[in-house]
C-alpha positions, -999 to +999 in steps of 0.1 A: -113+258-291-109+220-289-139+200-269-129+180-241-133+145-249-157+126-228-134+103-203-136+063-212-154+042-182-176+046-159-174+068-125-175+038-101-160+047-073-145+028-037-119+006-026-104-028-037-085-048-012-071-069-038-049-100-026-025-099-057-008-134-070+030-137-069+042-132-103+019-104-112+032-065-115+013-039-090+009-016-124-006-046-141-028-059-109-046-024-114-048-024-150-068-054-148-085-046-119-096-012-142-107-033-169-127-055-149-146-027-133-147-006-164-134+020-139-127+061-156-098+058-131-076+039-107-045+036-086-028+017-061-018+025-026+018+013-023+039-007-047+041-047-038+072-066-061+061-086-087+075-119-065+055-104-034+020-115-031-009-101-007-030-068+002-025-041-029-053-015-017-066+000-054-084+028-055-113+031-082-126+065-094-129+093-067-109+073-040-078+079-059-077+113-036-076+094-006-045+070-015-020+094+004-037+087+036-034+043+031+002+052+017+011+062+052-006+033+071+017+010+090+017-023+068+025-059+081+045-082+060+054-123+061+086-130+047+117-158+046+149-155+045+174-180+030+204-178+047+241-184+029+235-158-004+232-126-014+217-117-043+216-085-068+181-079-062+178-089-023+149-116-036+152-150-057+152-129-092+187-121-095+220-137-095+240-143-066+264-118-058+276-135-022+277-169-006+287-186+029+280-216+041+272-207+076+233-204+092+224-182+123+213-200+154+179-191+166+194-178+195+222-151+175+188-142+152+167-136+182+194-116+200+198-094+167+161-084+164+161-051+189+184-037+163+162-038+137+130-019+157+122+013+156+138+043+137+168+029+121+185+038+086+179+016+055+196+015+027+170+005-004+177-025-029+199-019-062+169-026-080+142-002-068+125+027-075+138+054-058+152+082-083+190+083-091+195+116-107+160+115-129+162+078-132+149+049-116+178+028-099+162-003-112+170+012-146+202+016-143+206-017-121+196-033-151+222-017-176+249-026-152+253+003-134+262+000-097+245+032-077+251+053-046+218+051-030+217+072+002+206+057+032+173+069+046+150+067+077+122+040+084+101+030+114+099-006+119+072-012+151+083-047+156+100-076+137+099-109+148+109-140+145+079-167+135+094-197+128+127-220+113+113-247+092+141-253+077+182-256+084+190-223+063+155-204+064+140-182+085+103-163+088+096-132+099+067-107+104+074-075+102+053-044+113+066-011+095+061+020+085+064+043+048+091+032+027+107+004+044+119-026+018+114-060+035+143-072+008+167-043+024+159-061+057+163-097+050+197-084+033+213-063+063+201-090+085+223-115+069+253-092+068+254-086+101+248-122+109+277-131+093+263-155+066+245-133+041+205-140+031+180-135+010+142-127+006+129-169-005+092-155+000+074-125+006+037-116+017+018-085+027-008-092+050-018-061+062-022-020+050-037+000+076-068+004+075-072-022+055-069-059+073-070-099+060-107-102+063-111-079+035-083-093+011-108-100-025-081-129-048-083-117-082-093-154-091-126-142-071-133-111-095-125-129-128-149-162-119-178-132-107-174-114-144-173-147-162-205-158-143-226-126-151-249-127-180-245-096-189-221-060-181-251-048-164-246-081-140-209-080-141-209-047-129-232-049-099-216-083-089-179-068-091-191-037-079-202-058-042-166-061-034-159-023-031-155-006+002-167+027+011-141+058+002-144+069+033-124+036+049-091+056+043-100+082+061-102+055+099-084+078+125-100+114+110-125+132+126-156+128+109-182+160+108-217+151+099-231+177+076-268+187+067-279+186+031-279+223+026-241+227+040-233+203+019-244+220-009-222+248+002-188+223+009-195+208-029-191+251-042-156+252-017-173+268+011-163+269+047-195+263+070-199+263+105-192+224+125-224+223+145-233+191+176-219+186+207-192+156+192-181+182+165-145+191+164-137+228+175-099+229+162-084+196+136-054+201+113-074+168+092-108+161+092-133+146+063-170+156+060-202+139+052-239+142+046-263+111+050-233+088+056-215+100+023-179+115+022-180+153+007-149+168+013-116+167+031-106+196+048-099+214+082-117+226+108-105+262+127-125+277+148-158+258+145-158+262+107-148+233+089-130+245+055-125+217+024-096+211+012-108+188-012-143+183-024-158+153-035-184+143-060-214+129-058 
């Protein structure tokens, strides 16, 4: 029987709010950030475009089981518009496809803005990743291809309108929920303003639970490695910016554990929620002993039951 081979890295684990550069690839941001941390595993909590910069939550080690619960955090975005084109890819990367040479008013923008909140259907972005038969549509964007993408449903809390610096430009901030493309936005709005437009500039400022204050620039990581005098020092100096795995979990109920139920969580035992604050009945709770996350599960009945078990 083959051995298992003994997995590359080490088993750090915890959150990096990383404040990603324009220009750089979410896949790439978290290769790097991997490297840097000489993490066994990491992932990212919601794709930002390579043009886009701002908050790219990446989960080192164990945390990568919590990343479906930042992926369905609301997320805050600043972005321009250019009014007059259309473009391929909605953003300043491809050609344009449409031109006018008319600008909205302030006053036709602001009186347009209610139809853009709440649930409303969005159609994605030619080049994007949802799946076209197997494939992704970016792909076949790319070879020429012009696809059917279905409309689908998106929550936008609020959009509104920040500033005009600029005859022919716009900012917005925009407050939305899972699976919403900013680029999709900027491009409807300009259709149905009558002069087309364009994402110029795009920022993500916010990924529940994650806010600004906690943004780390990559610039900030590199300059701590290439200051440590050894990995031993890199380590412990990268490993400073790392927040608790827990932080994904903000909204849960939390049920504090002893060390000996614990124990029994960690072998996929149920065990019985004791104190007064303890949850009776929760379709979603996490547990913890001494402050430490150990499992996510349910609780029915009193008896919380894990889902998912974390180590050490």
């Amino acid at each position: 029987m083959a051995r298992r081979g003994k997995k590359k890295g080490r088993p750090v684990s915890g959150w990096l709010v990383l404040d990603k550069p324009a220009g750089l690839g979410s896949t790439e941001a978290v290769s790097k950030v991997k490297w840097l941390f000489g993490a066994q595993k990491a992932g990212h909590a919601g794709t930002l475009d390579p043009l886009a910069s701002g908050m790219l939550p990446i989960a080192l080690g164990e945390a990568t089981k919590t990343v479906p619960y930042v992926m369905e955090g609301a997320k805050i975005y600043r972005f321009t518009v250019a009014w007059g084109e259309e473009r391929s890819t909605d953003d300043l990367e491809g050609p344009v496809t449409k031109s006018s040479g008319k600008a909205p008013s302030e006053g036709d923008i602001r009186a347009l803005l209610p139809r853009y909140t709440g649930l409303i259907m969005q159609m994605p972005p030619q080049f994007s990743a949802v799946k076209i038969g197997g494939e992704r549509a970016y792909d076949l964007a790319r070879e020429g291809e012009v696809v059917e993408i279905a409309a689908r449903e998106v929550e936008i809390g609020r959009l509104d309108l920040v500033s005009i610096p600029e005859s022919g430009r716009a900012v917005f901030e925009v407050e939305c929920g899972k699976g919403t493309y900013v680029r999709s936005l900027a491009r409807d709005l300009g259709r149905d303003l009558g002069c087309y437009g364009h994402v110029a500039d795009l920022r993500r400022t916010e990924v529940y639970p994650f806010g600004p204050a906690q943004l780390v620039p990559l610039k900030t990581l590199e300059d701590a490695a290439a200051e440590a005098a050894d990995e031993a020092e890199r380590f412990k100096a990268l490993d400073a910016f790392l927040l608790g795995t827990e932080m994904a979990l903000d909204g849960l109920p939390e049920v504090a554990l002893s060390d000996d139920a614990a124990s029994r969580i960690r072998l996929g035992n149920p065990v019985i929620v004791r104190g007064r604050d303890a949850p009776v009945e929760a379709p979603e709770a996490w547990a913890s002993a001494r402050g430490r996350l150990i499992a996510i599960g349910m609780v029915e009945a009193g008896m919380f039951k894990p889902k998912r078990v974390f180590g050490a």
